[in-house]
C-alpha positions as CSV (number, residue, x, y, z in Angstrom):
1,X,3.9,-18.2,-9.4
2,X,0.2,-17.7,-8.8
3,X,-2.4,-18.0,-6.2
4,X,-5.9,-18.2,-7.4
5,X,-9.2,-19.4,-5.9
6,X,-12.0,-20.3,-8.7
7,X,-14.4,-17.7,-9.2
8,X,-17.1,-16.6,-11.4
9,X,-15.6,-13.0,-10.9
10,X,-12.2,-11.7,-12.4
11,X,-9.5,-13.7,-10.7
12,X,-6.9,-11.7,-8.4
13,X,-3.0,-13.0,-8.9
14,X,-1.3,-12.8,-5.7
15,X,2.5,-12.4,-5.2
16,X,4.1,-16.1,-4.8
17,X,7.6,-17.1,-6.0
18,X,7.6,-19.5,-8.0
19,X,10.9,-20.5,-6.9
20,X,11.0,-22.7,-4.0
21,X,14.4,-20.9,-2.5
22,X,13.0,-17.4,-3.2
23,X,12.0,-16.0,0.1
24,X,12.1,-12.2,-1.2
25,X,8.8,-10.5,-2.6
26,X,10.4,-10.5,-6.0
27,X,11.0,-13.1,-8.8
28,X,12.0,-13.2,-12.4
29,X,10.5,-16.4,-14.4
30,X,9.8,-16.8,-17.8
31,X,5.8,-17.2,-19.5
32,X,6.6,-20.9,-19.9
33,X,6.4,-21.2,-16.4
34,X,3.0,-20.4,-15.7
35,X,1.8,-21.2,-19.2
36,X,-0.6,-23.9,-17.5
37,X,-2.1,-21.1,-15.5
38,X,-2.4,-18.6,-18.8
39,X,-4.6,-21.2,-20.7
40,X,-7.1,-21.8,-17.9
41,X,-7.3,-17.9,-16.6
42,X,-6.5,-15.7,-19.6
43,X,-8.0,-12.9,-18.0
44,X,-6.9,-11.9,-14.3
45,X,-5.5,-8.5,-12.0
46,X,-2.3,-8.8,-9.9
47,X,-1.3,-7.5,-7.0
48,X,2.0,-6.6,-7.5
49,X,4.3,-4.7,-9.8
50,X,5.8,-6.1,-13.0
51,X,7.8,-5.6,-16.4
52,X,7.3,-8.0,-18.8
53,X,9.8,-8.4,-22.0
54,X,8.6,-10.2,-25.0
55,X,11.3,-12.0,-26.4
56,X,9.2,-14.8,-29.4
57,X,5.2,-14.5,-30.5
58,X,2.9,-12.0,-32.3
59,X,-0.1,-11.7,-31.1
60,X,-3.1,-9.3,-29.1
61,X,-2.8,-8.6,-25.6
62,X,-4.4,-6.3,-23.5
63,X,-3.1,-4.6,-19.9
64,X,-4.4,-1.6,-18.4
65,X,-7.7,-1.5,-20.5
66,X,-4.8,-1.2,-23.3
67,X,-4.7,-3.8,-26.3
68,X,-1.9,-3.5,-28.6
69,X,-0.3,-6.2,-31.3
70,X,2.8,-7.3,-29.2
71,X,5.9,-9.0,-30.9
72,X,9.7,-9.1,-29.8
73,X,11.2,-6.3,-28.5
74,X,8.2,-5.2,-26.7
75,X,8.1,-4.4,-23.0
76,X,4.8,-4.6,-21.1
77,X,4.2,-2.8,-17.8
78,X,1.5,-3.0,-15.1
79,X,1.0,-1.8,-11.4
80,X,-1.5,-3.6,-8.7
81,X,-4.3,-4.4,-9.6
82,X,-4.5,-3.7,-13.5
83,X,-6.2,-6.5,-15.3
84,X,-4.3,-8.7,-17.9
85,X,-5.8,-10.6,-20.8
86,X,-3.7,-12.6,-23.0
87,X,-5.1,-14.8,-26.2
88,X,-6.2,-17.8,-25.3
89,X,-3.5,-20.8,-25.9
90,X,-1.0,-17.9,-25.9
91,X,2.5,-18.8,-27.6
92,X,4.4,-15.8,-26.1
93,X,7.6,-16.2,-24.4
94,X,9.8,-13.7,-22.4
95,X,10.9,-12.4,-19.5
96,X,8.5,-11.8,-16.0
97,X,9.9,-9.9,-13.2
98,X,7.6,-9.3,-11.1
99,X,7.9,-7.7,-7.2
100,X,5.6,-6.0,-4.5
101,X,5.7,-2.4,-3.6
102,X,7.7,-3.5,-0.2
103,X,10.2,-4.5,-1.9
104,X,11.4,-1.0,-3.6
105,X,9.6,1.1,-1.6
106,X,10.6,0.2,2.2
107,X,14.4,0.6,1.0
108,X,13.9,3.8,-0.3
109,X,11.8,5.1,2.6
110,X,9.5,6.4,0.1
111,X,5.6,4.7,-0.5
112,X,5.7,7.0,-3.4
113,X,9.0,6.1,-4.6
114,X,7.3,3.6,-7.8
115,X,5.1,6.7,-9.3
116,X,8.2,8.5,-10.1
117,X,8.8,6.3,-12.7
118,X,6.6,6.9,-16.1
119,X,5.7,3.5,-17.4
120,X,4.0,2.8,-13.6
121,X,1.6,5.7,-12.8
122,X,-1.8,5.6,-12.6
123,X,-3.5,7.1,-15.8
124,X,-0.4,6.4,-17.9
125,X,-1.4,6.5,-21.6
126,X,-0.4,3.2,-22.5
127,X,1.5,-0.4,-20.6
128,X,3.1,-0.9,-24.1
129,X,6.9,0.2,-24.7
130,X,8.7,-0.3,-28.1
131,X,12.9,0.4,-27.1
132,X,15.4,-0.5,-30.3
133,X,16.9,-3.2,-30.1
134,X,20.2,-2.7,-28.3
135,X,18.3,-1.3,-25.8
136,X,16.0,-4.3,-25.3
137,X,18.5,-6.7,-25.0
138,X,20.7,-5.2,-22.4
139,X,17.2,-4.7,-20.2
140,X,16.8,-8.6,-21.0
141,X,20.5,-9.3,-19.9
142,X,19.5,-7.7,-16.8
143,X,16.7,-10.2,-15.9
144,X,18.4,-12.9,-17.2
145,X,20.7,-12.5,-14.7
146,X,18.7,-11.5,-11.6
147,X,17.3,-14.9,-12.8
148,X,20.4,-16.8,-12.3
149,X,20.6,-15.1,-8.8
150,X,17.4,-16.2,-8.0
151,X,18.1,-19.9,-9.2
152,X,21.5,-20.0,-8.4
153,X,20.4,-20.5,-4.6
154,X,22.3,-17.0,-3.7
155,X,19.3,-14.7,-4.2
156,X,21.1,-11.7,-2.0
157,X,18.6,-9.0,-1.8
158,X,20.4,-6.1,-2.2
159,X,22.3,-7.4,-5.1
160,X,18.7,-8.1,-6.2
161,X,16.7,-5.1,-5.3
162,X,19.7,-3.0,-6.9
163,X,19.5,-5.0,-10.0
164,X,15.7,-4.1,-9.8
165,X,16.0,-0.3,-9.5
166,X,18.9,-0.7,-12.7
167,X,16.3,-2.0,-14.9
168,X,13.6,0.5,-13.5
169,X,15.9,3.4,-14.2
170,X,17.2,2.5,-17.6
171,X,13.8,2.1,-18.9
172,X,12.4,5.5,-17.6
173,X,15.2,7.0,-19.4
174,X,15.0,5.1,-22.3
175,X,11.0,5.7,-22.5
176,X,11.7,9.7,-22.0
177,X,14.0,9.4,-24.7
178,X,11.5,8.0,-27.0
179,X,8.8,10.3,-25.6
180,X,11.0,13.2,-26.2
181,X,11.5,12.0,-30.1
182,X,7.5,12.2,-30.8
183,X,6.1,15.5,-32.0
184,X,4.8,17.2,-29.0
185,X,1.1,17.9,-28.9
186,X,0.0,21.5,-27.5
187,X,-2.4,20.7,-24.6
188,X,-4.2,24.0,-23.3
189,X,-4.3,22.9,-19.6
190,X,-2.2,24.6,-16.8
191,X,1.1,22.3,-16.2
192,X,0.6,21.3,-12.5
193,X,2.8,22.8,-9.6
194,X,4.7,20.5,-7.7
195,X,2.0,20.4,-4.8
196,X,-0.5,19.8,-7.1
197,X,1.2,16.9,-9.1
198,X,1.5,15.5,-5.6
199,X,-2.1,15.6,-4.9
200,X,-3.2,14.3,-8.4
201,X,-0.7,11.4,-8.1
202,X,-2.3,10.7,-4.5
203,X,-6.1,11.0,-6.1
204,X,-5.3,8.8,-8.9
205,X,-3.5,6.0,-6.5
206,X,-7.0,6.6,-4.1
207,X,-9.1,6.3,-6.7
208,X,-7.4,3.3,-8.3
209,X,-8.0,1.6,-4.7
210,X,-11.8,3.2,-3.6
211,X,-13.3,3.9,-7.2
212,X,-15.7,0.6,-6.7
213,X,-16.6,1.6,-3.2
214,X,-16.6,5.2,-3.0
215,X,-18.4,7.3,-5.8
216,X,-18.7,10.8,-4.0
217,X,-15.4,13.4,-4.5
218,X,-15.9,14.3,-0.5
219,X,-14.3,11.2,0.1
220,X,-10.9,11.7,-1.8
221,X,-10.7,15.4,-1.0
222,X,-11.1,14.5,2.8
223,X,-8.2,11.4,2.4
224,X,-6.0,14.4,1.2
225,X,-6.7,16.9,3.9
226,X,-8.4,19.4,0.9
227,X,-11.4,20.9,-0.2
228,X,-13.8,19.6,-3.1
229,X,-13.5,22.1,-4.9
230,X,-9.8,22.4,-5.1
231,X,-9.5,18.9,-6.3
232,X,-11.7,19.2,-8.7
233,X,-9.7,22.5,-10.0
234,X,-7.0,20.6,-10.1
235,X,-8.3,17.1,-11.4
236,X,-9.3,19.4,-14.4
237,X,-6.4,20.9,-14.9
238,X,-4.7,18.2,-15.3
239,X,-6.4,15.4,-16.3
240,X,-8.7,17.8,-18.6
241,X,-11.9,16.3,-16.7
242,X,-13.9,16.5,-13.4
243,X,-12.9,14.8,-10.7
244,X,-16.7,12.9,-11.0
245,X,-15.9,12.3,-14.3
246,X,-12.8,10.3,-13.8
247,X,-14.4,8.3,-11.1
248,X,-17.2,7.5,-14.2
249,X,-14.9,6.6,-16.1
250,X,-12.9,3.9,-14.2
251,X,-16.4,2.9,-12.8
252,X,-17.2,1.9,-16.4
253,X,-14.3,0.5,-17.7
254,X,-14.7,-1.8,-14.8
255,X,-18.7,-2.5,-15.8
256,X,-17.2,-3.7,-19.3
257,X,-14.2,-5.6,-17.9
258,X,-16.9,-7.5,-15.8
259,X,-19.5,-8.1,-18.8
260,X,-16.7,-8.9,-20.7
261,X,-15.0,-11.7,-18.8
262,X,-17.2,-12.7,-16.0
263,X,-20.4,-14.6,-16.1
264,X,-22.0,-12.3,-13.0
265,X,-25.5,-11.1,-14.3
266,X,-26.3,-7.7,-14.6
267,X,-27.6,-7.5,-11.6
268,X,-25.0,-8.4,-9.7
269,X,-22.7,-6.1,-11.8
270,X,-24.3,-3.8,-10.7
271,X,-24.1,-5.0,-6.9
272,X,-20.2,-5.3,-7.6
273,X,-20.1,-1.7,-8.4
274,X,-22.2,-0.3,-5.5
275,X,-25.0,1.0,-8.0
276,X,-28.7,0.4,-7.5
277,X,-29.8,-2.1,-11.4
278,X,-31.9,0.0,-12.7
279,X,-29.5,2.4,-12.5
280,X,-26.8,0.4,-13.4
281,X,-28.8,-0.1,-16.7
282,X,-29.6,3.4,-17.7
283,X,-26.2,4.9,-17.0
284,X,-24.7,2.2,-18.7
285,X,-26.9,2.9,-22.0
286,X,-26.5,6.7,-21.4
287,X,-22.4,6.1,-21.8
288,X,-22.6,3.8,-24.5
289,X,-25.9,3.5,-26.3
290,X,-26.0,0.0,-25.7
291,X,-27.5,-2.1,-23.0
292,X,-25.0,-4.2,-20.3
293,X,-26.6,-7.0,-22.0
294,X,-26.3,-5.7,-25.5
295,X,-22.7,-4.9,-25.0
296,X,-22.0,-8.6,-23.3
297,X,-23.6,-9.7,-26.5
298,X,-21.7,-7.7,-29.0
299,X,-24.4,-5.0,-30.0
């Protein structure tokens, strides 16, 4: 199911089916089948899209920067390249489906087609759904039996890909329905225009890609044919934050990811992430109060 080359730094999950008949750049497998993988790399990003649906276990697990206490009847989402970290020895089961863009997108003639849907944006809340149970298990019959196309040696892939959008469009509608039973917060930003929600959707999917590489907001607003200025009226709208801000932010959750579960010194943290060390080190402790190697440590 996996490709992975040993690293000190976070491992990155290419797409490979782990069925031997699969030619398609989608697969549905359970966790049982790469739970040899799971105990040696707890901790790796992907490349690729996937829905996850916990059918036995309880136990942590954290996607997106997100932990939550997962048991049956919970689906977990990610997009490429979120990080996943699972406990180690973990004794979940479910169902994996797991696809490139290509796959949905090319069909559609759309490269945007995936961030209509909720549960895969950039900036989404949380990776963790809760459906009742009904609900769950007519999303599970759906893999199961993309599953037995797969395995069954027939694997057609528009059957497939059709199956695919099913299970994408059910669970939007079934997450907006549970979204739309929560009491609704008042937020004091301006709801973005359609143009705008375009160009926040295309900032977010830039900055999810350059955020390591590229720190400055000239760079973003010149990939989207706009002015600095307007992004960052916008960004703030929005998002309730600077455009600068939100580049911070992911640059730091990625600083802790890497203290976390790497063994790369500070310094070359700090390398990674395009910052000068001593830098690194003061903005680091300026965000947290902490050290990088006070926080590695657990202070």
């Amino acid at each position: 199911m996996f490709t992975f080359a040993v690293m000190k730094k976070i491992p990155l999950c290419s797409f490979y089916p782990i069925h031997p008949s699969q030619a398609m750049p989608m697969d549905v497998v359970s966790t049982e089948s790469f739970r040899d993988f799971l105990y040696e790399n707890p901790a790796y990003r992907t490349n690729y899209f996937s829905i996850y649906l916990i059918t036995e276990g309880e136990e942590m697990l954290e996607v997106n920067g997100v932990k939550e206490r997962v048991q049956p009847g919970v689906i977990v989402t990610s997009r490429p390249g979120e990080m996943w970290v699972w406990q180690q020895h973990t004794h979940l089961e479910g169902s994996y489906l797991y696809f490139t863009e290509d796959f949905i997108c090319s069909f559609f003639n759309d490269s945007q087609f995936l961030d209509h849907f909720s549960f895969f944006r950039n900036g989404r809340a949380t990776s963790f759904f809760h459906l009742d149970k009904e609900r769950f298990l007519h999303l599970l019959d759906l893999q199961k039996r993309m599953e037995k196309e797969v395995t069954g040696g027939i694997g057609d892939q528009h059957v497939l890909r059709a199956m695919v959008y099913e299970v994408l469009a059910l669970l939007e509608r079934e997450v907006n329905i549970a979204s739309s039973a929560q009491p609704k917060e008042v937020f004091a930003r301006k709801i973005p225009t359609r143009g705008e929600e375009y160009y926040i959707s295309q900032f977010q999917q830039l900055a999810s890609t350059y955020f390591i590489t590229e720190h400055q907001v000239e760079f973003y607003a010149s990939r989207l044919f706009i002015t600095s200025n307007y992004l960052n009226k916008i960004v703030r709208q929005s998002l309730g934050k600077s455009t600068k801000q939100y580049l911070a932010q992911l640059l730091m959750n990625e600083s802790k990811r890497l203290l976390s579960y790497t063994t790369l010194s500070v310094n070359e943290i700090a390398r990674e992430l395009h910052l000068e060390p001593a830098y690194f080190v003061k903005w680091f402790r300026q965000g947290n109060g902490v050290t990088p190697l006070q926080y590695r440590k657990g202070g």
